[in-house]
C-alpha positions as CSV (number, residue, x, y, z in Angstrom):
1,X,6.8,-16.1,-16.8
2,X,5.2,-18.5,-14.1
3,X,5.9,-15.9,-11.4
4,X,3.8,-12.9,-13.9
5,X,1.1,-15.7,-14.4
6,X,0.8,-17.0,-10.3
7,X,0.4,-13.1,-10.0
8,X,-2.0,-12.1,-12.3
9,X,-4.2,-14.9,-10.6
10,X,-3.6,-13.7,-7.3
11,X,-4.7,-10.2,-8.4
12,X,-7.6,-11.8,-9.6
13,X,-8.7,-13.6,-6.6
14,X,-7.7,-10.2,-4.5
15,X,-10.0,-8.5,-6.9
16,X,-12.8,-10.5,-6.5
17,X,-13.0,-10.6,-2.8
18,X,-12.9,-6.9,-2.9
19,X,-15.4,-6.3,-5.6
20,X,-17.6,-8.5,-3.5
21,X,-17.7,-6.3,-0.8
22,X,-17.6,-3.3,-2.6
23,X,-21.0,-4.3,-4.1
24,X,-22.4,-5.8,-0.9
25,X,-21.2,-3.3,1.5
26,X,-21.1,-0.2,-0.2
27,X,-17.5,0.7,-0.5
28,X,-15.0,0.9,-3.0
29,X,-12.8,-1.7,-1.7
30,X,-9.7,0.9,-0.9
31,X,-9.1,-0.3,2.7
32,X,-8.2,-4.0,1.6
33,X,-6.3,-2.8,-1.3
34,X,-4.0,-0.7,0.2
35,X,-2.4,-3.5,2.3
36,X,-2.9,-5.5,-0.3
37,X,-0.8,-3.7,-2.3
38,X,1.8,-3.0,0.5
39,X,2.0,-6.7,1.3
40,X,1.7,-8.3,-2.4
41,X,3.7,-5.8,-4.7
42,X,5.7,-4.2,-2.1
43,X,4.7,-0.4,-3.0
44,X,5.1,2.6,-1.1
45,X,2.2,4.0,0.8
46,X,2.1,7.0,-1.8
47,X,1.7,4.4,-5.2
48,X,-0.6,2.1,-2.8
49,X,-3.5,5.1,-2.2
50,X,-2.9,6.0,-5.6
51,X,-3.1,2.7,-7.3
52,X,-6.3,1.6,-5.2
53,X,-8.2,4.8,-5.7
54,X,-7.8,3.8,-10.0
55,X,-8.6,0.2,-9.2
56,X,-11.4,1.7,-7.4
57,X,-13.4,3.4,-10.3
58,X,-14.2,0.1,-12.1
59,X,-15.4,-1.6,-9.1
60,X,-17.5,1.3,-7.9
61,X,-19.0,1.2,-11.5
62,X,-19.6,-2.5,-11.8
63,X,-21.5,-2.6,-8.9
64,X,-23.2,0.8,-9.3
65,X,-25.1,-0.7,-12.1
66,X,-26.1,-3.4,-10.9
67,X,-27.5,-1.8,-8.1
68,X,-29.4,0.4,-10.4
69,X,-30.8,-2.1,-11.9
70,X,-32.0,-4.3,-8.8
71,X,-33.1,-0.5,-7.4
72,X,-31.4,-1.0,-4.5
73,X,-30.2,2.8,-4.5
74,X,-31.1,6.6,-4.4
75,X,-29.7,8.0,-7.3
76,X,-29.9,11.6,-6.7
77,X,-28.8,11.2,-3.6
78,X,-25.8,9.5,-5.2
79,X,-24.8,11.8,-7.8
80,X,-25.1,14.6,-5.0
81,X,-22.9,12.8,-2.3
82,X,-20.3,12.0,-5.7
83,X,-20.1,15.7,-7.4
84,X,-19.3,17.2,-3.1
85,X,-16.6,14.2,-3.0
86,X,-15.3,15.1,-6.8
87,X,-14.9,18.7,-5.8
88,X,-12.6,17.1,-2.2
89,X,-10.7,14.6,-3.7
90,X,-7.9,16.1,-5.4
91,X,-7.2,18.0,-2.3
92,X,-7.0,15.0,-0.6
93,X,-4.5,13.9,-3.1
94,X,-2.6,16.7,-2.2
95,X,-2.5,16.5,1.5
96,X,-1.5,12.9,1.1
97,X,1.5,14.2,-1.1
98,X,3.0,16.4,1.8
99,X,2.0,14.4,4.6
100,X,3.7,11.3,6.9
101,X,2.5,8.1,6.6
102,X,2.1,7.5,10.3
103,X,0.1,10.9,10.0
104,X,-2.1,9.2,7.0
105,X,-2.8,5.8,8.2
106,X,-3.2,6.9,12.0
107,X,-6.2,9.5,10.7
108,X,-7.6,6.2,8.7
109,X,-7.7,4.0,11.0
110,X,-9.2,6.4,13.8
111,X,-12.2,7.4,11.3
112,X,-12.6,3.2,10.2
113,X,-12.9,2.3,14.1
114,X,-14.9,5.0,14.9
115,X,-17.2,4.2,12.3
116,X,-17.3,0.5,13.0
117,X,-18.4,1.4,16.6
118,X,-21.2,3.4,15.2
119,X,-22.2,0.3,12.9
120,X,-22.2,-2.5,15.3
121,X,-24.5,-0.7,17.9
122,X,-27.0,-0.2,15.1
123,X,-26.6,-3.9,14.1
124,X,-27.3,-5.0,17.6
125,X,-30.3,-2.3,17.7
126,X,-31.6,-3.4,14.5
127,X,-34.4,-6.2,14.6
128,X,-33.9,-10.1,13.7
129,X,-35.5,-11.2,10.7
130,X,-38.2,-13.5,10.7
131,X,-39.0,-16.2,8.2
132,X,-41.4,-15.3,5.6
133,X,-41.6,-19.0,4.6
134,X,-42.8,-21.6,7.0
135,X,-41.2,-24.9,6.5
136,X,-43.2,-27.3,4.8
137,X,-43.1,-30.9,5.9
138,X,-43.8,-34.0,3.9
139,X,-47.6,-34.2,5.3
140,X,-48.4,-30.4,4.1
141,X,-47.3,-31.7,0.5
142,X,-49.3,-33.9,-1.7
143,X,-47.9,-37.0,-2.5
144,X,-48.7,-35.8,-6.4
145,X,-46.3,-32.9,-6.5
146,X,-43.3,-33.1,-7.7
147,X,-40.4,-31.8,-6.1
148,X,-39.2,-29.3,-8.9
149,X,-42.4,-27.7,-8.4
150,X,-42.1,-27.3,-4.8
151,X,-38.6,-25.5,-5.2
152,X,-40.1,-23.4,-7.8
153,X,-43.2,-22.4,-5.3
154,X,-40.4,-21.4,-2.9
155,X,-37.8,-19.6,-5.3
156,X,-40.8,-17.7,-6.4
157,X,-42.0,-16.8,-2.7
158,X,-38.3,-15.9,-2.0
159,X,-38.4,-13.7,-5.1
160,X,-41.3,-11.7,-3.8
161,X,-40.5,-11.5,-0.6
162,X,-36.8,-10.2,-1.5
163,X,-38.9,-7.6,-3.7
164,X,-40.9,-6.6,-0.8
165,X,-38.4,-5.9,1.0
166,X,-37.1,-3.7,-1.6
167,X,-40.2,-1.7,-2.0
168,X,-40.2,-1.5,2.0
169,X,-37.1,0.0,2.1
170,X,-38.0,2.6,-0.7
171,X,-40.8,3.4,1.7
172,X,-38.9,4.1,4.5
173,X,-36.6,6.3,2.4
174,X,-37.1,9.8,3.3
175,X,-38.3,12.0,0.5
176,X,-35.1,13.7,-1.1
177,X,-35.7,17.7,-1.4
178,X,-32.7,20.0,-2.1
179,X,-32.1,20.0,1.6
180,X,-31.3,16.1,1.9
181,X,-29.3,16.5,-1.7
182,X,-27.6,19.4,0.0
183,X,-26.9,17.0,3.4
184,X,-25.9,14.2,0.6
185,X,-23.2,17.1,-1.1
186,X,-21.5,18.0,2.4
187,X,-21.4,14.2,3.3
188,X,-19.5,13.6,0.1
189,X,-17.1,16.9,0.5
190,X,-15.6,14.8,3.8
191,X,-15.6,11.4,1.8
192,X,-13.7,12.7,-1.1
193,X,-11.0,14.4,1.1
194,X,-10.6,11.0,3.0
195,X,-10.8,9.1,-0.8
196,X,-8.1,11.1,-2.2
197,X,-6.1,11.5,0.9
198,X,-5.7,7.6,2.3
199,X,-6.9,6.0,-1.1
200,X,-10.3,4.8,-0.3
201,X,-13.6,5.1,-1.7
202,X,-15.5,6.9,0.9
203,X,-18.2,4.3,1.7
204,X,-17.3,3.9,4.9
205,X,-17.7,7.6,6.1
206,X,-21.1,8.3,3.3
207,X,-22.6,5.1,4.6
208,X,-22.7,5.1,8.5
209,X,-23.8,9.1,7.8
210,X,-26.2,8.3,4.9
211,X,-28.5,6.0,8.0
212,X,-27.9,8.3,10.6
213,X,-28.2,11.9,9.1
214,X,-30.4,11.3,6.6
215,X,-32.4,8.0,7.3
216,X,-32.0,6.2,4.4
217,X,-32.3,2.4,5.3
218,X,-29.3,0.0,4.6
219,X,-30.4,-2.0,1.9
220,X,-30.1,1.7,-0.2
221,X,-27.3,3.0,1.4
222,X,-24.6,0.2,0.2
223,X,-25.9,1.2,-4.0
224,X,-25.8,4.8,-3.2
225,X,-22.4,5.2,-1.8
226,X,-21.6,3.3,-4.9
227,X,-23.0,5.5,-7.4
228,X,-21.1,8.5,-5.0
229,X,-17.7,7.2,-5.2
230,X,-17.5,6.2,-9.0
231,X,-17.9,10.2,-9.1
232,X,-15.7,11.3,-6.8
233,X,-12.7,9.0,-7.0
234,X,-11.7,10.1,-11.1
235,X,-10.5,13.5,-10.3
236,X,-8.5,11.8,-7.3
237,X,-7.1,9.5,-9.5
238,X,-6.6,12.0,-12.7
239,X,-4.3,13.8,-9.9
240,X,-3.1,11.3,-9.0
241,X,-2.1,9.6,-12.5
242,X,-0.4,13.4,-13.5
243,X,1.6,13.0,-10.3
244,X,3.0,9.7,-11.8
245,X,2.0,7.4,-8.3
246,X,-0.1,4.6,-10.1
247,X,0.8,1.2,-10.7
248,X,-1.8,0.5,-13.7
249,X,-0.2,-3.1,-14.3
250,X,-1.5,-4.1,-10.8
251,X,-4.2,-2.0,-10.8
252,X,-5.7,-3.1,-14.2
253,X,-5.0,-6.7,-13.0
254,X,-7.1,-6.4,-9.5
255,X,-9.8,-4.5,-11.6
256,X,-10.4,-7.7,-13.8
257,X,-11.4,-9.6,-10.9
258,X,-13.4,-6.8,-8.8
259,X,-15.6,-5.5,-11.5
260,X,-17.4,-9.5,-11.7
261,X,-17.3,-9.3,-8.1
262,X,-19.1,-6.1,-7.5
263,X,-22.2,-7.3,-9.3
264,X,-21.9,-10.4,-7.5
265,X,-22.1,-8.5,-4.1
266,X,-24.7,-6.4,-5.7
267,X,-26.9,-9.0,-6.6
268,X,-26.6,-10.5,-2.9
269,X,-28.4,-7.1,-1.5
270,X,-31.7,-8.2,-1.7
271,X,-30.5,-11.9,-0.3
272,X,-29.1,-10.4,2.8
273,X,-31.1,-9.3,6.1
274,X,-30.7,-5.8,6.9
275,X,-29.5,-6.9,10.4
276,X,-26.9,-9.0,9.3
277,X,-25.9,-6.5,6.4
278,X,-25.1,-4.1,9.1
279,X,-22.7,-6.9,11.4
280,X,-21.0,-7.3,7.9
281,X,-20.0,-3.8,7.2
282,X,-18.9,-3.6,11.1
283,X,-16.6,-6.8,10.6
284,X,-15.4,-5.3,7.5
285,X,-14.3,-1.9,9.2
286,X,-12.8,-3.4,12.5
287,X,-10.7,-5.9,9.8
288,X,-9.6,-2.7,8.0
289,X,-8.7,-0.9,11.0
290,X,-6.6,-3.7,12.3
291,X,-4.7,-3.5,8.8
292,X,-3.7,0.1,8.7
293,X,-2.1,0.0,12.1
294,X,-0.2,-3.5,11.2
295,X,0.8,-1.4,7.9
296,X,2.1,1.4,10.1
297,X,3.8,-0.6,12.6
298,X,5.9,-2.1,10.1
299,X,4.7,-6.0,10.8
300,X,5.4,-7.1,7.5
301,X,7.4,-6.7,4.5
């Protein structure tokens, strides 16, 4: 009984730090699960994809929202990239099923590193954000105010400022005509093979491709992906489920902790410089590349 309890906690806390990242970054969280899964439950490869693409449609959803909400996404754009990935992912699913695992992780981890590569250059191209507030000493105060309204001036300045920033990056947004939507569909035809064959979301290709194809500026791109692979990953995982490969103990378990921590990431969009956003999602893709090819070489376990 304590060994099911200690479990479900773990699940929980491996949950959260995905869902986390999946609402910060973008992604559904797949490339930490499926180690996680290898290392904590002791799955094969098969029931790992398969059990971290179904953990992956709550998460996705969870933070989808909430990045609907804070407007820190392109919809249309969203649902385009999600119904190309929909029509992919089962045959995904299906390659996976015939394939070698070397042949599956090797192809992952390739595509995460490239990717990452891509990332970091435009994180160190990308300009340094400056301080909207300047810091106010005790001699630019009056002695009369009181403190709690001085924090309130600020959180209230930081509140506009993160909304400005959002309105800024609607701005920049290119203006989304069936030719984008149609860029947005094919973009989400190569995540969904990649979703259903290694057991990811797809934010890590739709992302990187999202900025450099179409222009649409970071603090979008994590919501949209999002909203793409909520879409695409249920046909994956309906494939996957007839094929009997899911775990949906573990995977309901992880999914109680990811879905609160997929609006947490979501909610630190606005919070987060653009520059730094983009040095996260590079971290997180070098991190996941690293874990494939430990998975493959047989390093634990």
């Amino acid at each position: 009984m304590e060994s099911i309890v200690l479990m479900f906690v773990v699940s929980l806390a491996v949950g959260l730090v995905v869902g986390v990242l999946a609402g910060l970054l973008g992604i559904g969280g797949g490339m930490l699960l499926v180690p996680a899964f290898k290392l904590g439950y002791a799955m094969d490869s098969l029931m790992c994809t398969a059990t971290s693409l179904f953990t992956i449609i709550p998460t996705s959803i969870s933070g989808a929202i909430s990045h609907i909400r804070n407007k820190t996404c392109l919809p249309k754009l969203g649902i385009a990239a999600g119904l190309g990935g929909a029509c992919m992912s089962p045959v995904g699913v299906g390659l996976a099923n015939v394939s070698p695992d070397w042949c599956v992780m090797g192809a992952a981890a390739l595509i995460i590193a490239y990717s990452s590569v891509t990332m970091f250059r435009k994180a160190l191209a990308a300009p340094k954000p400056v301080k909207r507030l300047a810091a106010k000493g005790v001699d630019g105060v009056e002695a009369a105010v009181e403190a709690a309204e001085a924090r309130a001036e600020i959180e209230t300045a930081q509140a506009e400022a993160r909304a400005a920033d959002i309105a800024a990056a609607h701005a920049a947004a290119p203006t989304l005509g069936w030719r984008e939507l149609g860029i947005g569909f094919a973009i989400g035809l190569a995540a969904g093979l990649a979703s259903g064959y290694v057991g990811v979301g797809g934010g890590f290709i739709m992302v990187p491709l999202m900025m450099s194809v179409i222009r649409v500026p970071m603090k979008l791109t994590s919501g949209t992906s999002l909203i793409a692979v909520m879409i695409l990953a249920v046909p994956g995982v309906v494939t996957q489920a007839v094929l009997g490969n899911i775990n949906w103990v573990a995977g309901i378990a992880v999914a109680c902790g990811s879905i609160p921590g997929a609006t947490l990431g979501a909610r630190l969009i606005p919070r987060v410089p653009e520059r730094t956003l983009r040095f996260l999602f590079s971290g997180f893709l070098v991190l996941a590349a690293v874990l494939l090819v430990v998975n493959q070489l047989g390093l634990w376990g």
